[in-house]
N, C-alpha and C positions, 0 to 999 in steps of 0.2 A: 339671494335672500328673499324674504317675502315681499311684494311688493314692485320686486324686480330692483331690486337695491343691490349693491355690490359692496363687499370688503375686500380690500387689500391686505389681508391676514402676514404677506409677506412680501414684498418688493425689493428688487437689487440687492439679493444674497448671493454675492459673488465670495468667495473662498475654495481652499483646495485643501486637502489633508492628504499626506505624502506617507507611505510603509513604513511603521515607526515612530508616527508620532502621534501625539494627543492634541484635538484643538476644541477649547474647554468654551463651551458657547451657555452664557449667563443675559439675566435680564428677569425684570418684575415677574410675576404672572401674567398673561395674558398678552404677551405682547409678538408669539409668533411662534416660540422654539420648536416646541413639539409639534406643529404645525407641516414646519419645515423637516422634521423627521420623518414624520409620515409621508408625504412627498415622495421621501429618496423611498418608502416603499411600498406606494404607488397603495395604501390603505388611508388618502382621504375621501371624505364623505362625497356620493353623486353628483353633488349640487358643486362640486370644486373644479374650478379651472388652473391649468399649468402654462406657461411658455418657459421657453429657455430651452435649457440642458442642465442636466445633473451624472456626469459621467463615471463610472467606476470599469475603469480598464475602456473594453471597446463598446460597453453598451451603454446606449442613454435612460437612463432610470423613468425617466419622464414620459416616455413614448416606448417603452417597455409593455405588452401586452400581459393580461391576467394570467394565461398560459405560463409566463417567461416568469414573471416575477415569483407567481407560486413555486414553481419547478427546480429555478434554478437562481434565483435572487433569495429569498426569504430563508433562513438557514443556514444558506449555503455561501453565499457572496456576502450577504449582512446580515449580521445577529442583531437582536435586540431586548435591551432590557427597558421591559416595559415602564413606564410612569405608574399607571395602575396594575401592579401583577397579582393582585387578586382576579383581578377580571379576565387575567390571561389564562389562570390555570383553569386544566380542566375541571369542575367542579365533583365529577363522580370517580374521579381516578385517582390513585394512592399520586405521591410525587413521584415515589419510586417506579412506578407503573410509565408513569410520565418522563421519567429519567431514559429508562430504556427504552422506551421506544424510540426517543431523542437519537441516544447513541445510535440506536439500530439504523434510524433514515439516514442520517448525516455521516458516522465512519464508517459502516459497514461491521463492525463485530457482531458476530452470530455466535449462539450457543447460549440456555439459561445463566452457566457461571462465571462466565466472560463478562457476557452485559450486566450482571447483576456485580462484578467486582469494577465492572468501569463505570456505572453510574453511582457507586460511592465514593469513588475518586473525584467524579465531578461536583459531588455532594462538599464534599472535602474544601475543593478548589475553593466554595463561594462559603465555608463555613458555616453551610447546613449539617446540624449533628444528626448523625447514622439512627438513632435511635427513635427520628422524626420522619426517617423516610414513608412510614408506611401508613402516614396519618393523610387524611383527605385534606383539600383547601381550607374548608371551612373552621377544620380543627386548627388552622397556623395562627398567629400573630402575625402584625402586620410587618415585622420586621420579618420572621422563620416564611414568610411569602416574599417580599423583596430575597433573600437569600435563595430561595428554590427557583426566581426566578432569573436570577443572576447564572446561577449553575446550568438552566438550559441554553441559556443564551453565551454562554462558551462553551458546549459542547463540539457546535459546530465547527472552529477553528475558522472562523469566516473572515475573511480578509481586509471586511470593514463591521467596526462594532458600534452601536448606535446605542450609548447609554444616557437614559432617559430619568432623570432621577433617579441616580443608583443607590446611592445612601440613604431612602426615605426609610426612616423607622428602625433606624439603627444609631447604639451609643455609639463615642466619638471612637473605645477600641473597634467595634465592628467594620466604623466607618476606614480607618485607617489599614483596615483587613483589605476590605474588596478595593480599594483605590490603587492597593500594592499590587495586590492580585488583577488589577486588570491593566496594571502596569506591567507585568511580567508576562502577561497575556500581549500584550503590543509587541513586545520583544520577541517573540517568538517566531522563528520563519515559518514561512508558510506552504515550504515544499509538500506540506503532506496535507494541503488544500485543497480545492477544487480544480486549482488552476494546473495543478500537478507542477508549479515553477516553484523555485527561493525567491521572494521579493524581498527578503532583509528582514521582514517584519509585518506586522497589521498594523491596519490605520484605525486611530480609536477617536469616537465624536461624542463625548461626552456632554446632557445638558442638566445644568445644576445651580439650585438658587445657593448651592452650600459654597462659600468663597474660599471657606479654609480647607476641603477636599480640593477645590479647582487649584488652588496652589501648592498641594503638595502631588496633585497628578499632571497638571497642565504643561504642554510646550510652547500653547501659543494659546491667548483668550480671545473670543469672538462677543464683542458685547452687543444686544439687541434690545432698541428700544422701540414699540411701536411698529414694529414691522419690519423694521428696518436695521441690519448691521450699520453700527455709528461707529465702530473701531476696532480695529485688530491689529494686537499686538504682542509681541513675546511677553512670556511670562514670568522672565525672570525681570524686567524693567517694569510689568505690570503692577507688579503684588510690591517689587523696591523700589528702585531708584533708574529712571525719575517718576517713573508713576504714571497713570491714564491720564491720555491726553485730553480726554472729551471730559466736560462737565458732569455729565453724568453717570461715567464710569466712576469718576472719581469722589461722586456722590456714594455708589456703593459701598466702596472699601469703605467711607468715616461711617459709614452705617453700623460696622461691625463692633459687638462689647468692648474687644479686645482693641479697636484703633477710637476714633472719637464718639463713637456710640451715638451721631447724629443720624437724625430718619431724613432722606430725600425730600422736601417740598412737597407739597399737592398732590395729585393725583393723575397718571397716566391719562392720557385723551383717548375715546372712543375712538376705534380702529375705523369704525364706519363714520368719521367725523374728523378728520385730521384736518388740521390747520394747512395752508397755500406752502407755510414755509417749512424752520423747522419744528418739529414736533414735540422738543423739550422747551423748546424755546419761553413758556410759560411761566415753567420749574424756576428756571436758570437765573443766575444772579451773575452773569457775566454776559445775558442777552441786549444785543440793541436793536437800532431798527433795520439792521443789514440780515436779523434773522426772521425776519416777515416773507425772506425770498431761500428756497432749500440750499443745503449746502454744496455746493460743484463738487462732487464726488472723482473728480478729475483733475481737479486743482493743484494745489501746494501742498494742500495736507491730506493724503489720497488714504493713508489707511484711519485719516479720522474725519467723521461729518460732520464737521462744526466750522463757525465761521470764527469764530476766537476761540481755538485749543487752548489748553494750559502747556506751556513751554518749560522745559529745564528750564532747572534755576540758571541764573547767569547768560540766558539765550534771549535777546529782543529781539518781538516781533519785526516784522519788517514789513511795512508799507509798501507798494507799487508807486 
């Protein structure tokens, strides 16, 4: 940054998503997701540093060369739907223009009537109506653009799918459209992929402030605060019974109309400014002075970052 200052936009993002499943990664604005997408494909800005590994099969995404990723990453190993897919489409090309050519790089179908009946199928898949295919970007809604942008990014059949606010701009039937349809899309094997093998399935990384899409697509929730994952957990104990175990997971869900329509505390802390300890620790109404020092992400409670989770009912803590 200027100055010679550094952010830690994202720190200790350890998780794994396996052929088949969906793992639904939520958290405020600003506090890393999309960040971390871009990353796995290797379209963050100059000025960004990586360590680690980010592995998909035998190559490390992170040390992945611009050659590699363009060539044989981008399309083809990981789709993407964009956050802003306005800014994605081409701006002087019909969609349909954009459809087929899609098709043509990534399956291989040749021939006008081919391509032009398989990029209405793909049209189809994301619930872009046929009758819009031939309009430019600027002519969509910002919904009929999330939907054009959804359908190139399953075109490819890529074995990992990176959706990035898929339901921005869409009512709740739409929204209940493409969560099904990119469920159906997980399922799908992947013999007729790049990798030319069956894996059982695609692996789907869904990021989304929407809770009630994350719970009707989710298999397992990644929750991020501040840069940092603070929990991961199934989905099915996430969204019932017993619930987030971290504070401020379980700030989100009362946030929603539908459960206690309560808003979280204060305000996220500057990424370029974090506290020694934990970073909600502010927020919290269950912080003492044990959260001045970060939480042992190696500890007792290894898929939560907190130093007093919330416990099933009926479970006491237990002291050392």
């Amino acid at each position: 940054m200027p100055g010679g200052r550094h952010v830690a936009a994202v720190t200790d993002a350890h998780f794994d998503v396996a052929p088949g499943e969906c793992l639904v990664l939520v958290g405020e604005s600003g506090c890393g997701k999309s960040v971390l997408a871009s990353a796995l494909l290797g379209l963050l800005p100059s000025n960004a540093q990586t360590a680690g590994s980010a592995r998909l099969g035998g190559l490390d995404l992170l040390t992945a060369g611009e050659r590699t990723l363009a060539r044989t990453v981008r399309g083809r190993m990981i789709g993407l739907i964009p956050q802003s897919p306005a800014a994605h489409l081409t701006p002087v090309r019909t969609i349909r223009s954009q459809l087929e050519e899609t098709v043509a790089q990534l399956t291989g179908v040749r021939g006008r009537a081919a391509l032009r009946t398989a990029a209405e199928e793909a049209a189809a898949r994301a619930a872009y109506p046929g009758g819009h295919l031939d309009r430019y970007p600027h002519e969509l809604s910002g919904g009929l653009a999330q939907r054009a942008a959804t359908a190139l990014a399953l075109v490819g059949g890529a074995p990992l799918l990176l959706a990035d606010e898929p339901t921005t701009g869409l009512d709740r039937d739409l929204v209940e459209h493409t969560v099904d349809e990119l469920r159906r899309h997980l399922h799908t094997p992947t013999d007729d992929g790049p990798s030319g093998t069956d894996t059982g399935g695609r692996a789907l990384l869904v990021i989304t402030h929407d809770l009630v899409a994350a719970e009707r697509i989710a298999d397992r929730v990644a929750v991020m605060y501040a840069g940092r994952l603070v929990e991961l957990a199934d989905a099915e104990g996430f969204f019932g019974s017993p619930g987030p175990r971290h504070p401020y997971s379980r700030g989100l869900l009362r946030a929603l109309p539908e459960r206690d329509f309560v808003p979280v505390p204060g305000m996220p802390p500057e990424l370029g400014d974090l506290p020694a300890g934990c970073a909600f620790a502010a927020r919290c109404e269950r912080a003492t002075d044990a959260c001045a020092s970060p939480p042992d992400p190696t500890g007792t409670h290894r898929a939560v970052a907190c130093h007093h989770p919330c416990l099933p009912e009926g479970v006491r803590a237990r002291t050392p």
